[in-house]
N, C-alpha and C positions, 0 to 999 in steps of 0.2 A: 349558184341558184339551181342550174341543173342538177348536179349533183343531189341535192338536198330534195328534189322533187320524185327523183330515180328513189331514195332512201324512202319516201313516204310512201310512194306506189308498191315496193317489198312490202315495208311490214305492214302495211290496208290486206294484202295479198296472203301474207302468212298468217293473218290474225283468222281470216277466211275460211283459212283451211284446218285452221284448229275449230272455230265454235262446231258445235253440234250441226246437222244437217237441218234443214229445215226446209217443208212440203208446203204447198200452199194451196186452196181449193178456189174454185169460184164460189162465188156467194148462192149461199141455200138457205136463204131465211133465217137462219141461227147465226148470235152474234156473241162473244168474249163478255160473260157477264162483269167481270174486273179486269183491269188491269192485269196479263200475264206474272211481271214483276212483283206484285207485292202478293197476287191470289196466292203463290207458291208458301206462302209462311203459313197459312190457312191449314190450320188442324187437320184432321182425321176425325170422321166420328167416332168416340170412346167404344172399342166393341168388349171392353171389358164389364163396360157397363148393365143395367135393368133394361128389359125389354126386348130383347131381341131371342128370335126362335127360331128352334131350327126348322130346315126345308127337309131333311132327308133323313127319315130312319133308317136305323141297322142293318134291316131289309127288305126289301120290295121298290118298289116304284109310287107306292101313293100317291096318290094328288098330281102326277105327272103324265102327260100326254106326248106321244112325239108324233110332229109335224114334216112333211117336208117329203125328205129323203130316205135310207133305208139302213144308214148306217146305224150301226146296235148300240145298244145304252143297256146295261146292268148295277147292281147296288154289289157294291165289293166292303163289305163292310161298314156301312156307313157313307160310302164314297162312291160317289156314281164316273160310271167309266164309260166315255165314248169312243168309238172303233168306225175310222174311216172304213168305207166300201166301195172299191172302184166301179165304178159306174152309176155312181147315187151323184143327185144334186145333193145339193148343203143339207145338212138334218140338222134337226133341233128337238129336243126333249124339252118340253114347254108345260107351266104350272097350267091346273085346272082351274083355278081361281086366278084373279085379274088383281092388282095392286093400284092405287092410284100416290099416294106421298110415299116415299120409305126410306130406308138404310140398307143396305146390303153388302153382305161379304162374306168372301170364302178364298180360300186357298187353291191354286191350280198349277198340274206337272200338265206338261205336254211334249211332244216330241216335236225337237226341232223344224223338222218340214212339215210340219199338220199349222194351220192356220183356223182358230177358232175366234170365240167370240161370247158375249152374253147380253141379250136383246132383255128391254125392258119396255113397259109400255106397250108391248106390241099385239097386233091383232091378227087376224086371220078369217080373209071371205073368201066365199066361191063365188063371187062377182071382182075381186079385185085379184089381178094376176094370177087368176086359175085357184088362188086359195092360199098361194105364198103368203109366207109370214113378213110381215111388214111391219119396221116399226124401227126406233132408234137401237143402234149395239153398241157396246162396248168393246172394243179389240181387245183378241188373248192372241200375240204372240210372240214367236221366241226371236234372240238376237240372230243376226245375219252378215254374213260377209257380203253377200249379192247387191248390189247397189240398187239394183231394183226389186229387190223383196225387203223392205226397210223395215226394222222393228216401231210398230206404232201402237203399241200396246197402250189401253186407258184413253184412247182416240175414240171419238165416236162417230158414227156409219150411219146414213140411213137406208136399211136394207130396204130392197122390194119397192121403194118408192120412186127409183129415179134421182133421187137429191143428192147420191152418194156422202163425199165426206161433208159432216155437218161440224167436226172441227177443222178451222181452217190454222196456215203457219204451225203447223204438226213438227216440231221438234224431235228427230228422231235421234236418242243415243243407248245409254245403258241401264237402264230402267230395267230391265226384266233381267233374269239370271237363270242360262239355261239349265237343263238337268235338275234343277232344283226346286221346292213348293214355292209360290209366289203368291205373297197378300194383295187381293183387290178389294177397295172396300170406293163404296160408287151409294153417293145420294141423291136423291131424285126428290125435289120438293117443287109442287107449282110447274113454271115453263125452267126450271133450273134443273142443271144436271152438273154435276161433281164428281170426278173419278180422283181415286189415290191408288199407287202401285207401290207394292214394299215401302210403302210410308212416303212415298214422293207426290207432291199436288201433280197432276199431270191435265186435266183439262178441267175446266167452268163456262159452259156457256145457256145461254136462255134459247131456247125452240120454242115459239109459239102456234109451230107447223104440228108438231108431233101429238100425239092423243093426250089426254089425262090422265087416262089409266089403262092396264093392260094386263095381258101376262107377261109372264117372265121365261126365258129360253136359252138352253144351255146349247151351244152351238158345235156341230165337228162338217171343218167345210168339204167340200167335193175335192176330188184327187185326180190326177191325171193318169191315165191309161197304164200298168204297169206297175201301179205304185205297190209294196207291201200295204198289210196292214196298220195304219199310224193310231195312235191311242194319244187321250187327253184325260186327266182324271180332276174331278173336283172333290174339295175337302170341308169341313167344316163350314159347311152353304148355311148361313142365316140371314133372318131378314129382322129388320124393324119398324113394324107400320107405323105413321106419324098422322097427327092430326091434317088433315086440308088445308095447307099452306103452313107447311112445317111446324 
């Protein structure tokens, strides 16, 4: 009987250390709209589909506003490129117009040590946090060997507000693929929020905290003292507004 008890506390032990990691938040008012287990079999919205537009011309900056910090944003072809700056808080390149239902997705490269993001819904006053941008993000980033820089890409964040992670039980594995363009494609209907990462469900939960509607923010976070210059580049940026409760 001992024996056999010795045998079961192994493999409980090695099963452990093989699943994926898994991060857990306190509670911020957002809850798991499904069941993890079966949300995952959950489509992708079609982005080969009717109705979707683009966000970024050929060139310029149109329609875009940046917030925050100091780090630089250019149109490289169609493709807007963010450039950490040491000594800048977070920056973000944020639409001039507000969104309230939609579809969204685009493809992004980033350098491994740059830690990015892409806020939806969010707003910006000069009565709340000096003007900081606030509002729900999407995590962009890359794999990591560091145990405490965990890849949680397709997680969402509530910036500026205090509430921090608003996905809780954050599974972190290999979801992202460094060096290389990565599909996000992220729906927002109602108090529901949707991420998919190179075709993988990665989070579903309902915020009935977060706004209705907002702008949308392309994120390059702050760097610490020393750092080069770190670059993140997005690609084929579209959106698909949807009627008021999807």
């Amino acid at each position: 009987m001992f024996g056999w008890r010795l045998l079961t506390i192994a493999a409980i032990a090695i099963t452990s250390c093989l699943l994926p990691r898994q991060l857990s938040s306190a509670g911020t008012g957002s809850r798991p709209a499904e069941n993890r287990g079966s949300d995952l079999r959950i489509a992708a919205p079609d982005i080969s589909s009717a109705g979707w537009k683009p966000m970024v011309e050929l060139v310029g900056l149109l329609g875009w506003v940046p917030r925050n910090g100091t780090a630089t944003y250019h149109n490289d072809g169609g493709q807007i490129v963010g450039r950490s700056v040491v000594g800048s808080p977070t920056s973000l390149l944020c639409t001039e117009k507000e969104y309230a239902d939609f579809e969204l997705t685009f493809e992004v490269l980033l350098d491994d040590k740059l830690n990015s993001g892409v806020q939806v819904r969010s707003f910006s006053k000069k009565d709340v946090n000096g003007g900081r941008v606030c509002g729900p993000q999407i995590e962009i980033e890359a794999l990591s060997d560091d145990p405490n820089n965990a890849c949680e890409s397709g997680y969402i964040y509530s910036e500026g507000t205090g509430r921090g992670w608003l996905s809780e039980n954050r599974i972190v594995d290999d979801v992202m693929i460094n060096g290389q363009w990565n599909r996000f494609v992220i729906r927002v209907v109602g108090p529901r929020i949707q991420t998919w990462v190179n075709g993988r469900k990665v989070e579903d939960l309902l915020d009935e905290n977060s706004p209705a509607t907002g702008f949308i923010g392309l994120q390059v976070h702050s760097v610490p003292n020393g750092t080069p210059p770190l670059e993140v580049r997005w690609r084929d940026l579209r959106i698909r507004e949807l009627p008021t409760g999807g």
